[in-house]
C-alpha positions in Angstrom: 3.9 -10.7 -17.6 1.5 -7.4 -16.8 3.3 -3.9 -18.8 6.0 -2.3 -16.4 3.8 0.3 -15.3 1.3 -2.5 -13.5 2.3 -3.2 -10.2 1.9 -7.3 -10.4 3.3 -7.7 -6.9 3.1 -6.2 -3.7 4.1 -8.2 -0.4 3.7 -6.7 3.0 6.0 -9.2 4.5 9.2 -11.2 3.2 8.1 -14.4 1.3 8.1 -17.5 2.5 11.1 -19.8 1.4 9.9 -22.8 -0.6 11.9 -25.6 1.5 11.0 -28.7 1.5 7.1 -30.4 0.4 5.2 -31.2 3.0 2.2 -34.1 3.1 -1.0 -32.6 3.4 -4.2 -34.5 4.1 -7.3 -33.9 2.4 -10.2 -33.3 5.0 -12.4 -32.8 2.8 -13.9 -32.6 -1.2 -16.9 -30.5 -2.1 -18.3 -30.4 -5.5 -18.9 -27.0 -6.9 -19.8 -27.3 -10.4 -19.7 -29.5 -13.0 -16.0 -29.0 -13.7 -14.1 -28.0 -10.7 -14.2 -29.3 -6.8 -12.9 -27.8 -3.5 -10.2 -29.2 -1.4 -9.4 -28.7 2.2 -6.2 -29.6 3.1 -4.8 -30.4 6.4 -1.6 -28.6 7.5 0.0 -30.9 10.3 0.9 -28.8 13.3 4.3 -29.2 13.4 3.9 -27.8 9.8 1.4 -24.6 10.7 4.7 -21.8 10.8 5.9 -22.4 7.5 2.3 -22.7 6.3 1.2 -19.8 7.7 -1.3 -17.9 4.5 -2.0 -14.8 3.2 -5.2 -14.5 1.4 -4.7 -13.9 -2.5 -1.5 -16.7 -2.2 -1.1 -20.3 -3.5 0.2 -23.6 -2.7 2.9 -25.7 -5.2 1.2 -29.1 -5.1 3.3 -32.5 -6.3 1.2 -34.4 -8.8 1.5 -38.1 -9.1 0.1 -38.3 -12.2 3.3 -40.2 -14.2 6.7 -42.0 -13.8 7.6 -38.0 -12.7 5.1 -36.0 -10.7 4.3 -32.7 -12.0 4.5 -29.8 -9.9 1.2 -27.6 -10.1 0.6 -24.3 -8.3 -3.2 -23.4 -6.8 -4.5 -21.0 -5.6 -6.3 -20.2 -2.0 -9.8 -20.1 -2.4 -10.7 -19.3 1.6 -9.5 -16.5 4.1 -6.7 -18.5 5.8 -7.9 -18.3 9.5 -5.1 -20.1 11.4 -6.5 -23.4 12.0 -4.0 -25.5 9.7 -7.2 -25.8 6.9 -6.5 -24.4 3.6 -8.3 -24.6 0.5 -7.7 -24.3 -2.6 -10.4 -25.1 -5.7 -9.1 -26.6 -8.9 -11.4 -26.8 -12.2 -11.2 -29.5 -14.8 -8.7 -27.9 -17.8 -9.1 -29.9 -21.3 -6.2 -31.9 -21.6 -4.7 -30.9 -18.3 -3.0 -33.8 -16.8 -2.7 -32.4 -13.4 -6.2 -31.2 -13.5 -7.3 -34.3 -14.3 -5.4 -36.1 -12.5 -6.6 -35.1 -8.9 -10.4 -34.4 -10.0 -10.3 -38.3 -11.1 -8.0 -39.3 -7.8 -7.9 -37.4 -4.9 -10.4 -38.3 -2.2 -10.8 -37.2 1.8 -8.6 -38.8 3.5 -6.1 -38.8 1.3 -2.5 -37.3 1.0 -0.4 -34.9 -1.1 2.5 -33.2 -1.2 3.0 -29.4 -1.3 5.1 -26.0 -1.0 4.1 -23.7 1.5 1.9 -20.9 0.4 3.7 -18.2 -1.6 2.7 -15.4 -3.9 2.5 -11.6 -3.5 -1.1 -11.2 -4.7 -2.0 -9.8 -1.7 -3.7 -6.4 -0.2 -1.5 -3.8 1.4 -4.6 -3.1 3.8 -7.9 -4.8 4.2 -9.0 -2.1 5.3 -9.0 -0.5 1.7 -12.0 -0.8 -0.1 -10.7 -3.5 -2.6 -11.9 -4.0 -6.4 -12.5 -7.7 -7.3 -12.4 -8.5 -11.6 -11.9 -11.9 -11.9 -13.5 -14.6 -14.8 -13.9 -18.2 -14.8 -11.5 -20.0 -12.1 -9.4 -16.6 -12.0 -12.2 -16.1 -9.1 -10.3 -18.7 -6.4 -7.5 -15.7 -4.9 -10.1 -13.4 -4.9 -12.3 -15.2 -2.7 -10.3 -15.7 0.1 -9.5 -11.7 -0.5 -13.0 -10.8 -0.8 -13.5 -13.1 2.7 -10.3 -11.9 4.8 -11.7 -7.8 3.8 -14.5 -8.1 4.9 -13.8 -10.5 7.9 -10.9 -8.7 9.4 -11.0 -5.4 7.3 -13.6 -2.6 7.3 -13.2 -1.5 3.5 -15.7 -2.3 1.1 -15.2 -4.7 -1.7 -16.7 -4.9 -5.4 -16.3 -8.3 -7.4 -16.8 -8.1 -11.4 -17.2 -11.9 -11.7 -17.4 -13.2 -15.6 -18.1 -17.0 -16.4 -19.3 -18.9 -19.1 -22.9 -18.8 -17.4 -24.9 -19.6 -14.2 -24.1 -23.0 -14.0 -20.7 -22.6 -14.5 -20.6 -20.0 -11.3 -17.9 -20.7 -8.9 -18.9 -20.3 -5.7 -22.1 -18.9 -6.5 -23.8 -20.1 -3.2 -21.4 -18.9 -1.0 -21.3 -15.5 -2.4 -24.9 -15.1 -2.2 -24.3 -15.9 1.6 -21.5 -13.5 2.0 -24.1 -10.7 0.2 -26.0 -11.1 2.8 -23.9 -10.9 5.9 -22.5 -8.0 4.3 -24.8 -5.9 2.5 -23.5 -2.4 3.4 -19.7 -3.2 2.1 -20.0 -6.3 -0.8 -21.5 -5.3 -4.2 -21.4 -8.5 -6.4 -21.3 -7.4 -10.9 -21.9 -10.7 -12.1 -22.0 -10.9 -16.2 -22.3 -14.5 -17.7 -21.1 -14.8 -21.4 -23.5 -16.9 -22.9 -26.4 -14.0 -21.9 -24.5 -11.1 -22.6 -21.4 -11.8 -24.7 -18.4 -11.4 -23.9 -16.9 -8.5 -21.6 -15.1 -6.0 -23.8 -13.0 -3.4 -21.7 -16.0 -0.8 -22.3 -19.0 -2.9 -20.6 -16.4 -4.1 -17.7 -15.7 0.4 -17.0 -19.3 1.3 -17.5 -19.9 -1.6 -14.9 -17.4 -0.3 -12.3 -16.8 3.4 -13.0 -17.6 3.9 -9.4 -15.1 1.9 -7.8 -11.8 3.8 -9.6 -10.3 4.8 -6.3 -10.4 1.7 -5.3 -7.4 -0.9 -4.9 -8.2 -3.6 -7.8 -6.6 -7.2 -7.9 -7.4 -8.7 -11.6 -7.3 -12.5 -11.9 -8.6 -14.8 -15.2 -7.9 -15.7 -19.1 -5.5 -13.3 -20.8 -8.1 -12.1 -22.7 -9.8 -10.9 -19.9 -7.1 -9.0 -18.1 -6.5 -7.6 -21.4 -10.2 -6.4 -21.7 -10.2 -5.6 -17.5 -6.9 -3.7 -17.9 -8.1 -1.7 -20.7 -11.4 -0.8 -18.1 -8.9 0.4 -15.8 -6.9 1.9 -17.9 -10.2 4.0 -19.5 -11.0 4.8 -16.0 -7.9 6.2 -15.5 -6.9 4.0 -12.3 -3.5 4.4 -10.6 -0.9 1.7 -12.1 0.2 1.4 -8.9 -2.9 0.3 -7.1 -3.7 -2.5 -10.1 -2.7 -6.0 -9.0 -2.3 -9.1 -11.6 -2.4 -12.7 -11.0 -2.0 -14.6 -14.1 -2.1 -18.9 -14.1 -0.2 -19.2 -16.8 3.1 -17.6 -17.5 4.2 -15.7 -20.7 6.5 -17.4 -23.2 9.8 -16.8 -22.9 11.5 -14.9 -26.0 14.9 -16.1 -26.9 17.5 -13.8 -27.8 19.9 -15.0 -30.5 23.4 -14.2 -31.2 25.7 -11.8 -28.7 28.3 -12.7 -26.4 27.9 -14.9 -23.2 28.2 -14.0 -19.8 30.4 -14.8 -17.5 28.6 -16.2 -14.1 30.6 -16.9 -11.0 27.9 -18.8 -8.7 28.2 -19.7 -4.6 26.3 -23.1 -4.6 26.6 -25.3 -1.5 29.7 -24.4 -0.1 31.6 -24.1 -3.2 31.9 -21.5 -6.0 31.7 -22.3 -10.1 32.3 -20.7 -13.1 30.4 -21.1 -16.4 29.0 -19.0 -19.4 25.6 -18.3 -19.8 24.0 -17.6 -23.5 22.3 -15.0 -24.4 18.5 -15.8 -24.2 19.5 -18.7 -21.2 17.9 -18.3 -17.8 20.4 -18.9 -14.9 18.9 -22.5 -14.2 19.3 -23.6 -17.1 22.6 -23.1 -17.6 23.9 -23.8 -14.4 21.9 -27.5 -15.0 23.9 -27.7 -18.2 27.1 -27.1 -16.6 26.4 -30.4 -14.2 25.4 -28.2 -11.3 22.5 -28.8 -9.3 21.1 -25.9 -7.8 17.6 -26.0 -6.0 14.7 -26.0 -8.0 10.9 -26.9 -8.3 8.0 -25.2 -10.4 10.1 -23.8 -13.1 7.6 -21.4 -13.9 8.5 -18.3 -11.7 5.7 -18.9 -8.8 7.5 -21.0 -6.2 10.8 -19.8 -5.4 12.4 -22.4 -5.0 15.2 -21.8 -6.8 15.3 -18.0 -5.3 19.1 -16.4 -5.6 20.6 -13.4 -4.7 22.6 -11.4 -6.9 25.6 -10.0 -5.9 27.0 -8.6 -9.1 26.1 -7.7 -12.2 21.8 -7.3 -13.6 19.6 -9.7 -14.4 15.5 -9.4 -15.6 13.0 -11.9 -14.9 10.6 -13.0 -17.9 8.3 -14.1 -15.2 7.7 -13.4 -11.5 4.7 -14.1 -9.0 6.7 -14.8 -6.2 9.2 -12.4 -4.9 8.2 -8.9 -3.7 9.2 -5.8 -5.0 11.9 -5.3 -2.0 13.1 -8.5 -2.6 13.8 -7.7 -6.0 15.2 -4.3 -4.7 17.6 -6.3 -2.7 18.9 -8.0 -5.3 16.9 -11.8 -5.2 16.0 -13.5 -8.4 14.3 -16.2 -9.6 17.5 -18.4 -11.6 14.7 -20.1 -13.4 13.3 -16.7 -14.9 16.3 -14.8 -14.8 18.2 -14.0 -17.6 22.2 -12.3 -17.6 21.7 -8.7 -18.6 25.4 -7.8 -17.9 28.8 -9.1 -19.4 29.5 -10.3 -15.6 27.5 -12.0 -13.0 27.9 -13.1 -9.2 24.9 -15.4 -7.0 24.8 -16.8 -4.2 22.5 -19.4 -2.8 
């Protein structure tokens, strides 16, 4: 995850519970480059509450891709407008079975299960005049941001968009359209690698040293938010007002040695105790204990297995779900969250 003193979350509303998956229908496939396809996906109306979107979120799809599905999380690449359509645009990863998998399979007309939106990559205010750095697929939540600001803010917004090259432009035609609608408050920074290298944190600040004071939402590779942080950083932006979405999360780092601790858990209606090792994340152990407690993405982006802890401290190696007053209010991700006291008390 992003260093402490990056905001990497901040909800303006409570965050949708995971629940149960939901079968969505494709309307729709569109091609947009060589490598990566948009969906549109059908919420059902009896389905269009819990589904309800915030731009810069994602959806948990189910992936029938093996004797047991994998669970794959996506991000919104269109300004959610109500209408029970959501996108989202997947590109082709080497080796990626899921990728693969519904690139190779998934037509209109079609169906596929998912977890309603959830994420807190999201503006405080489209009204804000909003800074956009994203590179290669990182682009999807930050075009349904760039779409909702500028749709149903007033703000201006600046994208820094890095990809491989032209062809390899995601949405490239439809930013070009949203340029020109918008030509007083969109200013598109497009570098392509194979002309100009690529970015190091110095070319991405001389490229937006105007746009400090703005809000900035930072999506792609980790090299690149490395390089777009240190722009930020150089420019001397507010920590608070930098927002991270990364696809992948960081590797957990086990912690050998030291003694247990002790977790009393409230699960279904009855209440267990067990031990939890050092270096353990709550799920985990509570799995290894014969308990079944609610889970999904594994991965600290679905919430799924959200928990609230009544007793005791936890820390989360990972967490792209749950906003800072959750956290504040003492929910946790069991499948990110690791004991950092002697005694510990949840409840589901």
């Amino acid at each position: 995850m992003a260093p402490a003193s990056i905001a990497t979350s901040h909800a303006s509303s409570p965050t949708p519970v995971a629940g149960e998956f939901a079968r969505l229908r494709i309307a729709s496939r569109q091609s947009e480059t060589a490598d990566s396809c948009s969906f549109t996906l059908q919420v059902p109306a009896a389905q269009r509450v819990r589904f309800a979107a915030r731009p810069g979120q994602f959806l948990t799809l189910k992936v029938p891709c093996g004797e047991a599905a994998l669970l794959r999380c996506y991000s919104l690449s269109q300004r959610p407008d109500g209408d029970g359509a959501l996108r989202i645009t997947i590109k082709r990863v080497s080796g990626g079975r899921a990728s693969n998998w519904l690139l190779d399979n998934l037509q209109a007309g079609d169906c596929i299960e998912a977890l309603p939106p959830a994420g807190v990559f999201v503006p405080r205010s489209l009204d804000s005049d909003l800074l956009l750095l994203g590179a290669g697929s990182g682009i999807t939540p930050l075009m349904a941001i760039l779409q909702a600001a500028l749709v149903e803010g007033c703000g201006r917004v600046c994208l820094f968009y890095a990809s491989r090259d032209a062809a390899s432009l995601i949405f490239a035609e439809e930013l070009a359209e949203w340029s020109v609608r918008y030509p007083e408050r969109l200013q598109l920074r497009i570098w392509l690698d194979a002309e100009q290298g690529v970015p190091s944190g110095r070319a991405i600040a001389e490229r937006i040293a105007d746009w400090s004071a703005a809000d900035a939402f930072v999506c792609g590779s980790q090299p690149f938010m490395d390089a777009a942080g240190a722009a930020l950083g150089e420019l001397g932006v507010d920590a608070a007002r930098i927002h991270l979405e990364r696809f992948a999360a960081t590797a957990p780092t086990a912690v050998p040695g030291g003694r247990p601790s002790r977790l009393r858990v409230a699960l279904d209606g009855r209440r267990h105790e067990l031990d939890v090792p050092r270096g353990e994340v709550l799920l985990e152990a509570m799995e290894h204990a014969g308990l079944r407690p609610p889970s999904a993405c594994r991965s600290g982006v679905c919430a799924a297995c959200k928990c609230r802890v009544l007793e005791g401290s936890v820390s989360m190696r990972s967490n792209q779900v749950l906003s800072e007053s959750e956290v504040r209010q003492g929910w946790a991700l069991a499948c990110q969250a690791e004991p950092r006291s002697a005694e510990l008390q949840v409840e589901y």
